[in-house]
N, C-alpha and C positions, 0 to 999 in steps of 0.2 A: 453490384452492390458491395461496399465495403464493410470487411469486418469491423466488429466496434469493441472499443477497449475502455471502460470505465475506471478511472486511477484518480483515487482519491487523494487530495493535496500535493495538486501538481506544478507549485510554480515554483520550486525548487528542489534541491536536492535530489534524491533518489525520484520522487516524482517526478520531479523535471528530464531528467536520464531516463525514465520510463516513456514518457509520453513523447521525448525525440525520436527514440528506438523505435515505437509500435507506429506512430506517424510516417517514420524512413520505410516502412514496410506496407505503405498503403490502408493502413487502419482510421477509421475515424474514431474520434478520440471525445470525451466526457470528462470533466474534470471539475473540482468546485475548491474553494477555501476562505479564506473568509478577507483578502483582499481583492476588492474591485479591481484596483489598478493594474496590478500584476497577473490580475489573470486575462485581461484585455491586449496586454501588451503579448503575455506568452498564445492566446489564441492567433495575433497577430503575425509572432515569429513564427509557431508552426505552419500557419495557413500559406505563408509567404516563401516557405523553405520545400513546403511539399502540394504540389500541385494535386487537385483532388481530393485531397483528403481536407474534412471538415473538423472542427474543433468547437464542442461547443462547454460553456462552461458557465459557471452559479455561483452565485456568491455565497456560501452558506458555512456555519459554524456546526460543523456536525458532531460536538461536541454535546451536542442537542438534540435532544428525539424528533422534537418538533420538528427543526432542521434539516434530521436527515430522512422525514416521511419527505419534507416539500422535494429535496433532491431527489427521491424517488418518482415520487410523481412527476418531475421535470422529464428524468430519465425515461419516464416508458409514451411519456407523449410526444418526445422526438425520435426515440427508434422500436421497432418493433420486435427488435434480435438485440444477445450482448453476448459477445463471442468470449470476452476475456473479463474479470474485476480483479482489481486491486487493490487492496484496501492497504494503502499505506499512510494514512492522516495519522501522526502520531504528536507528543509531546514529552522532553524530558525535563523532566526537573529533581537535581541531588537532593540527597538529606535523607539522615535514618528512618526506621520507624519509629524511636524513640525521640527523636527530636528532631521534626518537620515539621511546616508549618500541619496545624489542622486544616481539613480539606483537599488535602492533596491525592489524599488518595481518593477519593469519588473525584478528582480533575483525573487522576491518570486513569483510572477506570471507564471516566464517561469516555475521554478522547481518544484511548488505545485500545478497549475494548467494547463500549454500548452500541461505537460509533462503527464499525465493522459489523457488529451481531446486525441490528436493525437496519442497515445498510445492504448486509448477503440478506438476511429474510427476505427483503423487498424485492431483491434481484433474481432472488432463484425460483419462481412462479416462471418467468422467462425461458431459466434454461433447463428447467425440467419439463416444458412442452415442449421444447427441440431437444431433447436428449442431448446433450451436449454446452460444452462451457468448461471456461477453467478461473477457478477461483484462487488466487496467492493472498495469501499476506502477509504482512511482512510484520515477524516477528522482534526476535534481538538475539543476541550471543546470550542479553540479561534473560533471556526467557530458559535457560537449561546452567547458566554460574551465577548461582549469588553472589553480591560481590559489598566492601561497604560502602555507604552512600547511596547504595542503588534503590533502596527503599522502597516507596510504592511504584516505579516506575518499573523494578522489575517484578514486582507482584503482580503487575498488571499485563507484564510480556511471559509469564506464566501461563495466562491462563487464556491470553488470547494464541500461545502456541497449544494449551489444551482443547479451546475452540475447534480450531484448526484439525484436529485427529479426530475430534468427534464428529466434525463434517466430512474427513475423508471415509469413514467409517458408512456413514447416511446417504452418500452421494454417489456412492463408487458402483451400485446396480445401475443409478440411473442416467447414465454417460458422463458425468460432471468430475473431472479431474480438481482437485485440491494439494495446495502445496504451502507449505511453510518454509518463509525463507527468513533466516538467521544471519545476521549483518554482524560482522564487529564493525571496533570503528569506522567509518565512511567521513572521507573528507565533502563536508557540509561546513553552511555558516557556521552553525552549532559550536562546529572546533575551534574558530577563527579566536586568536589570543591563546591557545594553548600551550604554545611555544613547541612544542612537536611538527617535526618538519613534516611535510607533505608525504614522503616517500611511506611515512609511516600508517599510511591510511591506506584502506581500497577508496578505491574509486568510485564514486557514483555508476556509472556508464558502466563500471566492469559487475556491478550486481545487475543492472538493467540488460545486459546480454545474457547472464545465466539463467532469468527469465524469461527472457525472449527464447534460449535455447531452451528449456523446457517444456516451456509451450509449442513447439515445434518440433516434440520428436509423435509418432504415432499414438494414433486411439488407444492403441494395444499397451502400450505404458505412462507411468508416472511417474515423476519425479518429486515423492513424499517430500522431502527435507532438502534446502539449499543452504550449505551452513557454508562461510566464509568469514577468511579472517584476513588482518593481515599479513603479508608476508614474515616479517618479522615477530609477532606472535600479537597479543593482545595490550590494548592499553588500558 
């Protein structure tokens, strides 16, 4: 039976570099976002690149409560175990507090924070009756420097790295490792037009192997915080 890896917003970016990674290592793999097409095509290229391993995936805006009970409940009527979640469905959008649009901050809130809480609640009945599971999620650099522009976007990778410490806190008698990981820049669409060359990013695939190594060192420890930047410093 194969381990099973649930990585939220996977058809690109850091998601996508997650779910190659944990697939290249025999995982079956759960994923949702809220295009059809791309995520038919990425179950396609996984399924076709890694023999055995299955890839199933949902169309959902978990952006949404509603949305992300329905993923839940998908979730636990096709596996019976979740060895690994990651909750990395995010959104960014610039602008101060003082002048951004209204609403933005309940958008960064629902999609970087509600959509993770109600996501792990659902998930972790599972891995507290097997003892065991590891939970990431993926914070920001904006989750520990304010910076300007960063506005509700990093008020809301605030408090999903506060999340994150209050679960490792709650989870840690009961075998369930938790981990925050801390991205700077990452070359994603997102940058595309920045005029910043490539070098000046990490990479997608180089945070999806720090997590992959994470998760892969023994029961006996954890790996609290994965902070990374780029090479050259911050953008």
């Amino acid at each position: 039976m194969n381990k099973v890896a649930v990585i939220t917003g996977g058809t690109k970016g850091i998601g996508k570099a997650l779910i190659l990674k944990f697939a290249k290592n025999g995982f079956d793999i759960i994923t949702c976002s809220r295009n059809t097409v791309e995520l038919e095509k990425l179950k396609n290229e996984v399924e076709g690149a890694f023999t055995g391993v299955e890839v199933l995936v949902r169309t959902s805006d978990i952006s949404l409560k509603t949305e992300v009970n329905d993923f839940v409940k998908f979730i636990i009527s096709k596996k019976s175990h979740i060895d690994v979640l990651i909750n990395n469905t995010g959104i960014y959008q610039p602008g101060g507090i003082s002048s951004e649009p209204n609403g933005q901050l309940e958008l960064m809130i629902n999609t970087n924070l509600y959509s993770a809480y109600h996501l792990t609640r659902g998930i972790l009945p599972m891995m507290i009756h097997d003892k065991s599971g590891h939970i990431f999620n993926i914070c920001s650099i904006a989750s520990i420097i304010p910076y300007a522009n960063g506005g509700s976007y990093s008020i809301s990778k605030y408090a999903m790295l506060g999340m994150t410490k209050v679960l490792r806190e709650e989870l840690k008698s009961k075998g369930i490792r938790v981990t925050a990981v801390l991205p700077g820049a990452t070359y994603t669409s997102s940058w595309e037009g920045s005029g910043f060359p490539e070098t000046r990013f990490i990479k997608a695939e180089d945070v999806a192997d720090a997590i992959f190594g994470a998760f892969s060192l023994s029961k006996n420890s954890v790996v609290e915080e994965i902070l990374i930047r780029p090479q050259e410093g911050d953008i």
